[in-house]
C-alpha positions in Angstrom: -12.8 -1.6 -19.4 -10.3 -3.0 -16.8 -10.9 -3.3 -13.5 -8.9 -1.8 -11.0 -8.0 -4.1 -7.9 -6.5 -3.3 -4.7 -3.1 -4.9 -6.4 -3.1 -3.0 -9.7 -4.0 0.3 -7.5 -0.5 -0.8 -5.5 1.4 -0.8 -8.8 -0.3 2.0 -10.2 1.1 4.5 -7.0 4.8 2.4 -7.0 4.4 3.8 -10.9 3.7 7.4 -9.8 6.0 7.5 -7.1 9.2 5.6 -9.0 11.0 8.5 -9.9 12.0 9.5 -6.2 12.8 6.5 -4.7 10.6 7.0 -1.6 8.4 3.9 -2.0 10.6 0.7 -0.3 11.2 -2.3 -2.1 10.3 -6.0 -1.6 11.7 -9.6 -1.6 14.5 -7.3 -2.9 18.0 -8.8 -3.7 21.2 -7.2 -2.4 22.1 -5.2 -5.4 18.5 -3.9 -6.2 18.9 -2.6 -2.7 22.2 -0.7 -3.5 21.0 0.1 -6.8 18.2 1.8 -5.2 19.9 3.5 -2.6 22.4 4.8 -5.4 19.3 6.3 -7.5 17.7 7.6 -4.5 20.8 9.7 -3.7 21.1 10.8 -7.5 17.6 12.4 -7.6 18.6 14.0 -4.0 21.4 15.5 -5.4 19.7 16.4 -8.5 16.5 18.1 -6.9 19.0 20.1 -4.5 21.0 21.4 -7.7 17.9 22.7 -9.0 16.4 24.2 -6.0 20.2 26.1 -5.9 19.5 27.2 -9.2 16.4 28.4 -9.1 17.5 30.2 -5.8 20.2 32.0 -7.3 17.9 32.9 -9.8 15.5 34.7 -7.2 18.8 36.9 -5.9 20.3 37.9 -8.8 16.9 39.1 -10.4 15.1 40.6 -7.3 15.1 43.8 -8.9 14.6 43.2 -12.4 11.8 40.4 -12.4 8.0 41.8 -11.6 6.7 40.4 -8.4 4.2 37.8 -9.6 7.3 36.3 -11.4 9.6 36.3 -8.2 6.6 34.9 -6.3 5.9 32.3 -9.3 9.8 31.3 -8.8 9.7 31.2 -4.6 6.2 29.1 -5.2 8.0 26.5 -7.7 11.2 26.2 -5.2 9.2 25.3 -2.4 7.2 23.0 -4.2 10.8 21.6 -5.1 12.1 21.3 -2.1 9.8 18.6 -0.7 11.4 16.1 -2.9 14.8 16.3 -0.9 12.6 16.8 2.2 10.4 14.2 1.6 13.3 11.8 0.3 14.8 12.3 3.6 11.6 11.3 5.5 10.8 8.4 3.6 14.4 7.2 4.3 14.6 7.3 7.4 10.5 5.3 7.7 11.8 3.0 5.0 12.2 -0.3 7.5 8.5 0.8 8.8 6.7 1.3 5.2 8.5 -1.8 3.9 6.3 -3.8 6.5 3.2 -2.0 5.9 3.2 -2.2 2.3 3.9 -5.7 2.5 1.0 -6.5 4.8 -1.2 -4.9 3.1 -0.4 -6.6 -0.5 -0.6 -9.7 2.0 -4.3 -9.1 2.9 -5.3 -7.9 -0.8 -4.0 -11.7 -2.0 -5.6 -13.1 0.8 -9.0 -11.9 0.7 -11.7 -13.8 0.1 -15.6 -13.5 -0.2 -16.6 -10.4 1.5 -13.1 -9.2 2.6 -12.9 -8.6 -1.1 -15.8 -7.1 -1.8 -15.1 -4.6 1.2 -11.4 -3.7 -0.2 -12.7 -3.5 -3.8 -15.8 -1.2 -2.6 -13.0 1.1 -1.1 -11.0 1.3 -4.4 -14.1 1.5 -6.6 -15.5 4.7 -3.9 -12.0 6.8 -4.4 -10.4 5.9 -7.6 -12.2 8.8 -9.4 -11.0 11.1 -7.1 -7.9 10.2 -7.1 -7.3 10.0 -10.6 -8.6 13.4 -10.6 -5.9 14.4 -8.4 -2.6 12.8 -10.2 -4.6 13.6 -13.2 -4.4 17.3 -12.6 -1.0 16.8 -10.8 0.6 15.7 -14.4 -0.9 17.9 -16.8 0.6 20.9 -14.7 3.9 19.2 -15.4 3.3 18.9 -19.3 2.3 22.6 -19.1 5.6 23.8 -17.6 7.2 21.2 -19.8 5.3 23.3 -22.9 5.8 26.6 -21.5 8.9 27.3 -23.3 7.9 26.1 -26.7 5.1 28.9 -26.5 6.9 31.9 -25.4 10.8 30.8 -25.9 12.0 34.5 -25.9 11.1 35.6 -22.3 11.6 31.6 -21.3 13.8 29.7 -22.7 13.9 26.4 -20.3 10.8 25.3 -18.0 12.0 27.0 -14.7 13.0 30.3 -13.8 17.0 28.9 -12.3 20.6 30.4 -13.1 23.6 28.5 -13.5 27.7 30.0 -13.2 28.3 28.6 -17.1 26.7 29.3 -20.4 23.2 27.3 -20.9 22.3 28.2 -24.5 25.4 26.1 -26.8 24.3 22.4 -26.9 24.2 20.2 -26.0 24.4 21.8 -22.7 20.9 24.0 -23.5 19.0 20.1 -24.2 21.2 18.9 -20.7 19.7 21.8 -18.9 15.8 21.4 -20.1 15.6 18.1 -20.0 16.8 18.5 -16.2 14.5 20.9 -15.7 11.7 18.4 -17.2 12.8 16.1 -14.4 13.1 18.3 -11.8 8.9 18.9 -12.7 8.0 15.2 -12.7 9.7 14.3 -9.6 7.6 17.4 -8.1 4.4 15.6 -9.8 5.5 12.3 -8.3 6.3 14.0 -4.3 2.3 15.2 -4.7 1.3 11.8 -6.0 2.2 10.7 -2.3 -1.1 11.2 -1.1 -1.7 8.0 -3.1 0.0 6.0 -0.8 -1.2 7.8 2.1 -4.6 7.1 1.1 -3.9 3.3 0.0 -2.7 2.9 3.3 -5.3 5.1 5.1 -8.1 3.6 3.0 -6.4 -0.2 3.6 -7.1 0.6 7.5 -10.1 1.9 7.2 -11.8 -1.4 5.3 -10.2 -3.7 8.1 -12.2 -1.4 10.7 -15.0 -2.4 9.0 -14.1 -6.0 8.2 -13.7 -6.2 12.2 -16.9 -4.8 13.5 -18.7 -7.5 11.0 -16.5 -10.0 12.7 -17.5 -8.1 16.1 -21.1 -7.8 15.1 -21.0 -11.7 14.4 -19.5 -12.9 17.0 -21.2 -15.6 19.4 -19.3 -17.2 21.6 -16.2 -16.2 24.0 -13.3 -17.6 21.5 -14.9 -15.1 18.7 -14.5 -12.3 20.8 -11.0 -13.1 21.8 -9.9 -13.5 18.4 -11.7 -10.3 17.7 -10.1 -8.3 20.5 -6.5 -9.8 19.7 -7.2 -8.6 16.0 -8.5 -5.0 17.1 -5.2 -4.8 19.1 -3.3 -5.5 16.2 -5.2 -3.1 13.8 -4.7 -0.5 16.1 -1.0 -1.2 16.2 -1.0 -0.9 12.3 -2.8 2.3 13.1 0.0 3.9 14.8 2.5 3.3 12.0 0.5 4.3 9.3 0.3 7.7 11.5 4.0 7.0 12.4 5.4 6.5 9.0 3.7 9.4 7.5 3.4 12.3 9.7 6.4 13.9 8.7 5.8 13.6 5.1 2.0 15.0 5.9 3.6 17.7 7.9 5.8 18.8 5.0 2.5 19.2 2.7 0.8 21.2 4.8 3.7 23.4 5.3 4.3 23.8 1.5 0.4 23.9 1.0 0.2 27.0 3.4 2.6 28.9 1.7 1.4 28.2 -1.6 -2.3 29.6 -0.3 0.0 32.5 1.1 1.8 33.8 -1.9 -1.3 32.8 -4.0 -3.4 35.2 -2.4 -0.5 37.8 -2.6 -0.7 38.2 -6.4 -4.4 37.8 -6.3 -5.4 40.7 -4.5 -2.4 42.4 -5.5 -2.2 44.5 -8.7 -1.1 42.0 -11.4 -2.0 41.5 -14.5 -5.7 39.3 -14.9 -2.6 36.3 -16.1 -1.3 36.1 -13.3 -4.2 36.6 -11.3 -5.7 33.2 -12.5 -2.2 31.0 -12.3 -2.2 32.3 -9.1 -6.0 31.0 -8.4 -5.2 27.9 -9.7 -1.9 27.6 -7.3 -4.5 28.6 -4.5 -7.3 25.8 -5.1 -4.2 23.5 -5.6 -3.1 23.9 -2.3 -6.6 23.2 -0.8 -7.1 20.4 -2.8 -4.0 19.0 -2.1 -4.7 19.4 1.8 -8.1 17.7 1.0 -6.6 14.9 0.0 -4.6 14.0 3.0 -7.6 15.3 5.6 -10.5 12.9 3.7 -9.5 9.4 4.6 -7.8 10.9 7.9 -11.7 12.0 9.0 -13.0 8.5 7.8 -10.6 6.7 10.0 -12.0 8.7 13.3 -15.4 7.1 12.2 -14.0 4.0 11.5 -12.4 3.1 14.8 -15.0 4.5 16.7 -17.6 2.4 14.9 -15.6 -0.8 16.4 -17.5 0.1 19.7 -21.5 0.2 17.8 -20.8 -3.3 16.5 -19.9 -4.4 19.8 -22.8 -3.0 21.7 -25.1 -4.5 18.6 -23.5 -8.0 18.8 -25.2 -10.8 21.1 -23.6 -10.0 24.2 -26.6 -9.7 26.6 -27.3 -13.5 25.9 -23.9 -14.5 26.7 -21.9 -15.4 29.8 -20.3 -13.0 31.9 -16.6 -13.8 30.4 -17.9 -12.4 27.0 -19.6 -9.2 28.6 -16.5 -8.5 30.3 -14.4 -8.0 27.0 -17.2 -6.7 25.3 -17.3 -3.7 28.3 -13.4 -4.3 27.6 -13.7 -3.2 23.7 -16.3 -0.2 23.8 -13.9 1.6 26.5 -11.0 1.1 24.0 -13.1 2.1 20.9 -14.2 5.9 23.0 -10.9 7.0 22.6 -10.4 7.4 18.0 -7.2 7.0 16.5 -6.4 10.3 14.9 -3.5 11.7 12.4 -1.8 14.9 13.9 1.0 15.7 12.2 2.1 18.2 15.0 1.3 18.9 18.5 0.4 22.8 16.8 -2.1 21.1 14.6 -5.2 19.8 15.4 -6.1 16.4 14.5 -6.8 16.1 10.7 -10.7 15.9 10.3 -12.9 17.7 8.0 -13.9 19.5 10.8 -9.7 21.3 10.9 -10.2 21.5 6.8 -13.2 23.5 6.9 -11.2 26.1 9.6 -8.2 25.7 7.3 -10.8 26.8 4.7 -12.0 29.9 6.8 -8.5 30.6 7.7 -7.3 31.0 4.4 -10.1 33.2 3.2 -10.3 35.3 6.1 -6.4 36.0 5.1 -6.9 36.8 1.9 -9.8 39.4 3.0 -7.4 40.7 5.6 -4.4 41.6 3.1 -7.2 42.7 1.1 -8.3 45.7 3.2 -4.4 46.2 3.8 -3.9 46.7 0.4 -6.9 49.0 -0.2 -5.5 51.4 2.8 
């Protein structure tokens, strides 16, 4: 069986995320770069048509469609709409991510010894879960793709979306699903951005560690100097990881919490058992999908804060008093962790704020529940 590297993990989440357009090229010529920029605008345009669509769809059907249907459709739109959304975000961070992509390929070819070893015991610790995740992400998409082929009376295209002209001559009707097909798989590959997130996270995360060796090792006063100028420079990266992605992470949870919202509207609602389940499944999705992004979050709040134990364990009571000064220097810098918060409304993303998410979420379903009962 093949191995999977830090590199081929890279080129497996370009893969993923290819469709959209959101992951910056590099060493790029000038007309890759336009060529990009053209397709990125193309899928825009084309996930905003269908999100119109399916819209329109939603009015002119509000009374004839059963309300787990009409919830099904507003679920699917929003989960469309963070591909325009999250297109616009990763525009506008495209300079930003360009850089830390390319450091962080720069340190994967780099490594050497136990560097290696560190990145590869990182990959090796989180590639199951993940593949679990974009696993689960694409067979959705195949069973919307399906859908029709099963019950092509009630459903005749993948998605519930009404257009002003006739859909069913061809080659229109094949225009229109295989659209529609699209439209899925560039929702698929807007969920497959926690990959990146966590590539990035995950990258930050080993370097922590790779320090405090470096910290733990250090012996004289030019280690700890190159130590410290490194921390100040992880930290740095730090902030635009956090920068670059906040947005985008801010967006999921958004889309997440309504998903858990309408979710638990059909579930304790009086739909069929069907529905019930698809609805389940829409509900654990969006849990999982906030899991994902509040994992390696919580392991960074260790990591950086773990900068200040290898200090304090290093040889610094044996050394002279220029060393103990930027020792004392480092452990009041490492108090304060670096933390991803998304919004000044949202606490800091820990699995501490999941497990309240968690609560939240049930106690809301347990609320409508006795609302309903009344």
């Amino acid at each position: 069986m093949t191995k999977l590297t830090p590199q081929k993990a890279i080129r497996y989440m370009k893969l993923l995320t290819a469709i959209n357009c959101t992951v910056p090229l590099q060493n790029s010529t000038r007309f890759q770069l336009m060529r990009f920029k053209v397709q990125r605008c193309i899928v825009w345009i084309h996930a905003v048509v269908t999100l119109v669509a399916m819209m329109f769809a939603f009015f002119y059907n509000i009374h004839n469609f059963s309300l787990p249907r009409l919830i099904q459709i507003c679920s699917v739109a929003t989960a469309i709409l963070q591909i325009p959304w999250q297109i616009l975000c990763f525009t506008q961070q495209y300079n930003r991510l360009q850089y830390l992509i390319l450091e962080m390929e720069d340190h994967f070819i780099r490594a050497e010894g136990q560097e290696r070893e560190i990145y590869q015991h990182y990959i090796d610790k989180n590639k199951v879960l993940y593949a679990i995740s974009t696993g689960s992400v694409h067979v959705s998409a195949v069973l919307f793709w399906v859908q029709p082929f099963v019950n092509s009376e009630e459903q005749p295209f993948p998605l519930d979306a009404l257009y002003p002209f006739n859909v069913y001559y061809q080659p229109m009707h094949t225009i229109i699903f295989l659209s529609q097909c699209i439209a899925i798989y560039q929702v698929a590959a807007t969920v497959c951005h926690n990959c990146l997130f966590g590539l990035l996270v995950w990258f930050t995360i080993a370097r922590f560690e790779i320090l405090s060796n470096n910290f733990r090792n250090a012996t004289n006063i030019r280690d700890i100097i190159t130590c410290i100028l490194e921390h100040l420079k992880l930290i740095r990266y730090t902030q635009d990881v956090i920068a670059s992605m906040s947005t985008a992470i801010l967006i999921v949870m958004i889309i997440c919490s309504l998903s858990i919202i309408v979710g638990g509207l059909v579930i304790i609602g009086d739909a069929e058992i069907a529905d019930k389940i698809n609805f389940a499944v829409m509900f654990i999705a969006g849990l999982f999908q906030v899991y994902m992004y509040v994992l390696p979050s919580d392991h960074l709040i260790s990591a950086t804060t773990n900068i200040a134990n290898a200090v304090y364990n290093s040889d610094w009571f044996n050394q002279e008093l220029a060393f103990q000064s930027n020792v004392l220097y480092v452990l009041f810098r490492s108090q304060t962790p670096l933390t991803i918060q998304v919004s000044s409304m949202i606490p800091a993303l820990s699995l501490n704020y999941f497990s309240s998410y968690v609560s939240s979420a049930f106690s809301y379903l347990m609320s409508l529940r006795v609302l309903f009962l009344e």
